[in-house]
Residue, then its C-alpha position, 0 to 999 in steps of 0.5 A: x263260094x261252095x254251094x250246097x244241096x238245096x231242097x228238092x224240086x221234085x221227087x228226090x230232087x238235088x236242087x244245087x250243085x257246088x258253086x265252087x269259083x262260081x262265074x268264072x270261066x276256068x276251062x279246065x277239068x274233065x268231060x264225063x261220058x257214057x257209053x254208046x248205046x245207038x249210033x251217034x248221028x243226025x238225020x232231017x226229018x223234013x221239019x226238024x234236025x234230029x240229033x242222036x247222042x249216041x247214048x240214051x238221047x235224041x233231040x229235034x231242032x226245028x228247021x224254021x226256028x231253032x226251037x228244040x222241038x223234041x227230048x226223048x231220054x230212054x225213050x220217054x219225051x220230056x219236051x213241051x207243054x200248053x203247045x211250046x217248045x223250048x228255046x231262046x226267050x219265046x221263040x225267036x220267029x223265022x231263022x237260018x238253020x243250018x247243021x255240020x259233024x265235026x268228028x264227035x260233036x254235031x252242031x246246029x247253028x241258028x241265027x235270027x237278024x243278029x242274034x246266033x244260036x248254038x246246039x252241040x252234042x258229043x257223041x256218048x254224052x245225054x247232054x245239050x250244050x248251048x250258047x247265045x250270043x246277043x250282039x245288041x239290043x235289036x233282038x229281045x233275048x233274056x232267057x232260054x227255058x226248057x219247057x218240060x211236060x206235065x206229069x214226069x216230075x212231082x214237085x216237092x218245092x212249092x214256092x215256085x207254082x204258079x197255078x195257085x187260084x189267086x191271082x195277088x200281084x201283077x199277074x205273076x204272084x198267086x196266093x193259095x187257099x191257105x194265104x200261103x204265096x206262089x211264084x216263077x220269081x221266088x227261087x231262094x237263090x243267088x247266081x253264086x249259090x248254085x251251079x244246076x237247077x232241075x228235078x229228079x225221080x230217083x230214076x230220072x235226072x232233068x237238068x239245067x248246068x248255068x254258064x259262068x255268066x260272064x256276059x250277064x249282069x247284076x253279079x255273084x248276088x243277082x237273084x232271077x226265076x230259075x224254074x217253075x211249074x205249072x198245072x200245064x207243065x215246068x220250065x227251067x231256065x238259063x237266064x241270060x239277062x233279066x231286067x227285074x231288079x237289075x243294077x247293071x246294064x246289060x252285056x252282049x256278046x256269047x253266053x255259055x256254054x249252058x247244058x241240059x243234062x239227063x242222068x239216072x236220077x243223081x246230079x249232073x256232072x261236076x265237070x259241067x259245073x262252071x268253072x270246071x267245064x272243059x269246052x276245048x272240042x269246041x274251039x274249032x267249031x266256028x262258034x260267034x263271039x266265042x274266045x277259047x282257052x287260050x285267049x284268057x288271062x287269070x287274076x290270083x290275090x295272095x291275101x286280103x287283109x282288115x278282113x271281119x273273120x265272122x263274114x264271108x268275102x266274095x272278091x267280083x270283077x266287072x267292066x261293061x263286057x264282062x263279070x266274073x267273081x270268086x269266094x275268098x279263102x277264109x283263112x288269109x283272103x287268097x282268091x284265084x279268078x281264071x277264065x277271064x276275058x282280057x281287058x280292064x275291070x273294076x275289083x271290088x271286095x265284098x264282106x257279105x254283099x257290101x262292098x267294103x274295098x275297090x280298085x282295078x285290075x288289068x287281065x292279059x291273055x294267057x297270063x296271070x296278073x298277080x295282085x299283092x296283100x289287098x288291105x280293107x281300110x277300117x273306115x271302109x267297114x262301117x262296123x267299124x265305128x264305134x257306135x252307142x247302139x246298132x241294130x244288126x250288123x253292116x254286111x249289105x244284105x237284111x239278114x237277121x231282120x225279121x222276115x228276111x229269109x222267108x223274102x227270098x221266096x214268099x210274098x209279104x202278105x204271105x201268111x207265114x210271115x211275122x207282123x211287119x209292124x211292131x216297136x224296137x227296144x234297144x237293150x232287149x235282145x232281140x233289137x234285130x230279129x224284131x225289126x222288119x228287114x223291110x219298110x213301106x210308105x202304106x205298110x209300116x212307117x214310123x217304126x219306133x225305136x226305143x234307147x235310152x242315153x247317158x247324160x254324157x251322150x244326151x249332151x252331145x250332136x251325133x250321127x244317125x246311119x240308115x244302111x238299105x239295100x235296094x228301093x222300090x219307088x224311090x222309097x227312102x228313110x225319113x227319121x224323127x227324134x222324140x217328135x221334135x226333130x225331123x230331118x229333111x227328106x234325103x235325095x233317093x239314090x239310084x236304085x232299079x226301077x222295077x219290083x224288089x221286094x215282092x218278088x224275092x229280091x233285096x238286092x239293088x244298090x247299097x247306101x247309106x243314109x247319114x242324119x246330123x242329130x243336134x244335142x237339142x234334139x235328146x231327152x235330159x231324162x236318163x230314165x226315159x226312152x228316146x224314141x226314133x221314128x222312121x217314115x218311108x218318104x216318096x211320092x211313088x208307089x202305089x198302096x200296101x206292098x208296092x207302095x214305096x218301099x225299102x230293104x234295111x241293112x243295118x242301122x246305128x247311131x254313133x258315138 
């Protein structure tokens, strides 16, 4: 899926760059670079490496460590704030450094029980290339965050402050004077809308260009903090593995290359973007876990067919080593994944973020397994069925719904969000943009919605269909139709554990709530409103927003 330019970080700032193919580790395309303007080298400066780029920048990894100790662009620091460096989740604590040239790239090698870490530099290039590689779970490594002074960067997108005065959530969300909300969690973003984050002054350019996170999890529509700043400073992050919100288990082995990039001002490189990245300089360097070029396979479809045209597609493949995913051609479905790691995946074929098609695929190195028309069943696509009213439409996510874009980066109790209360018309135009994309057990159970029946439909049993993307506290659907029946509490499916809702995040697993209403059930009275009540139901959760809790997808009651 192409990204686009997104709202500014800091004066001017460019926050995303085009996420074309994004996740995949296509190693092809060309290496920028700029014109030497001091030697390119490295020195021991007793604590630290220091490594000279050749160009306009000059790094320092700590000899302990592994930290980066030091960014000096042009002569300005940008590392550091509260006392911090930057590096590996909080630091790794004592590591084995070690440092080598090879022709024009330097690396420096770090390693902490079983995890490794990377730093290289090419000569002329105002850029860090990093990579991790977690072998297993003896070390807690989710993130690296660059953590810049305070001062270099004004900040005109607020949502991600955290030095807002009070303290509303789990010591993380802050609400200001104003009731407008504040958090690291609120970044607006999928993995696959952006290709770099970061901050300029016009000037200026501090960025960070993701690895394809081929060995992250959560997929093409994972949301996680991608920067903050705070009274003291920001950072900016490479998140290689985040917990909150997680559907997957985490994958281990080398993640990147990962870049910090410095430029005058304008967007980092696109051809540092992932899936354009040419990293073959590094294929001889001895990097762990690393596999090149030529150790990787392809997968290409030439067509998707039963396709809804309104709708974007996203074709994902996922085994418990690696992901990897790709927008789908609008005009007959072709899709091309490059990059990929040999081995057997699960494909799947997601209208929106639903999942609306799944098989298997084997990838080979240096080959392409070509997959022939993948057709998308019409049951497969609950939109589908034919149905006597829907509210919204069946594409995983709660968009439409009320509030649902300002959930991507805003707290529910924040100002700007609409009431989470008010009854539902069916029949009035505005059934979805009405209903809350979101229900609580304490904060909006038993919403109505109003309908009203034929004599022809009264007379008949049909059935209810609930769709919900994630849950907190194994918050789930409970309805009533006209105060005379209830269905039984349905069994919670598997969802993540931690906080959703709050902290900008709808996506956990999609499900679909199924109630039989009886005939019985309806009013006789064609004149009159039916009314369907739906309750949050679950002993979890605690009270208001983090009281148990869940995200609407669609909801319709078929023919």
């Amino acid at each position: 899926m192409s990204g686009s330019t997104g709202r500014p970080l800091g004066r001017r700032t460019f926050v995303l760059g085009s996420a074309a193919a994004a996740g995949t580790a296509a190693l092809t395309g060309p290496l920028a670079q700029t014109a030497s303007a001091a030697a390119f080298g490295w020195s021991d400066d007793g604590s630290n490496y220091v490594v000279d780029t050749g160009a306009s920048l000059v790094f320092k990894v700590s000899k302990t460590n592994g930290d980066l100790t030091s960014l000096v662009y042009k002569g300005t620091e940008y590392q550091g704030y509260g006392g911090k460096n930057s590096h590996v989740e909080s630091g790794l604590g004592t590591s084995t450094v070690t440092i080598a040239q090879s022709g024009s790239t330097i690396l420096v090698s770090v390693t902490y029980g079983t995890l490794k870490h990377y730093y290289a530099a090419r000569s002329g290039e105002n850029n860090v290339y990093l990579w991790t590689n977690k072998a297993d779970s003896s070390v807690t490594a989710t993130r690296y965050i660059v953590r810049v002074k305070a001062g270099l960067f004004l900040n005109d997108e607020p949502d991600s402050y955290t030095y807002a005065p009070t303290v509303i959530e789990s010591a993380d969300v802050f609400e200001k004077s104003d009731g407008q909300t504040r958090a690291k969690h609120y970044s607006k973003l999928r993995v696959m809308d952006y290709s770099y984050i970061g901050w300029t002054t016009g000037s200026v350019g501090l960025w960070i260009v993701r690895s394809n996170h081929e060995k992250a999890s959560g997929g093409p529509f994972y949301r996680s903090l991608l920067r903050h700043q705070s009274a003291d400073g920001g950072g900016l992050y490479e998140i290689l593995y985040y917990g909150e919100n997680q559907t997957e288990s985490e994958r281990f082995g080398l993640q990147g290359p990962y870049v910090i990039a410095f430029t005058d001002g304008g967007a980092p490189s696109s051809s540092l973007y992932p899936g354009t990245l040419t990293t073959s300089w590094a294929d001889s360097l001895g990097i762990s876990g690393y596999v090149a070029a030529s150790g990787r396979g392809r997968v290409a479809g030439v067509g998707i067919s039963g396709r809804d045209t309104a709708y974007a597609y996203t074709v994902g493949l996922a085994n418990s080593a690696a992901q990897y995913w790709s927008s789908v051609r609008s005009s007959d479905g072709w899709f091309s994944i490059a990059g990929v790691l040999p081995g057997t995946y699960t494909l799947t074929v997601f209208k929106g973020e639903l999942a609306v098609y799944t098989g298997s695929v084997t990838v080979t190195a240096g080959a392409t397994t070509t997959l022939n028309t993948i057709a998308i069943a019409s049951s497969n696509d609950p939109s589908n069925a034919t149905a006597i009213w829907r509210i919204n439409n069946w594409d995983g996510t709660p968009g439409g719904f009320k509030n649902a874009d300002l959930m991507t980066y805003a707290h529910p109790s924040d100002v700007r969000a609409s009431s989470w209360t008010g009854n539902v018309v069916i029949g009035s135009g505005t059934e979805t943009s009405s209903f809350p994309c979101y229900l609580w057990k304490d904060v909006n159970s038993g919403i109505i919605v109003y309908f009203k029946l034929t004599a022809a439909q009264a007379a008949a049993a049909h059935t209810l269909r609930i769709g919900v993307t994630t849950a907190y506290a194994n918050g789930r659907p409970q309805v009533v139709v006209n105060d005379t029946w209830t269905s039984a509490v349905p069994s919670p499916p598997t969802q993540p554990s931690t906080r959703s809702l709050t902290v900008g995040s709808y996506r956990g697993n999609n499900n679909t709530f199924t109630y039989s209403v009886p005939a019985s059930a309806w009013l006789t009275d064609t004149s009159s409103y039916n009314t369907l009540k739906i309750y949050v139901a679950s002993g979890s959760g605690t009270t208001s927003f983090l009281s148990a809790g869940t995200a609407i997808d669609a909801i319709d009651l078929l023919a």
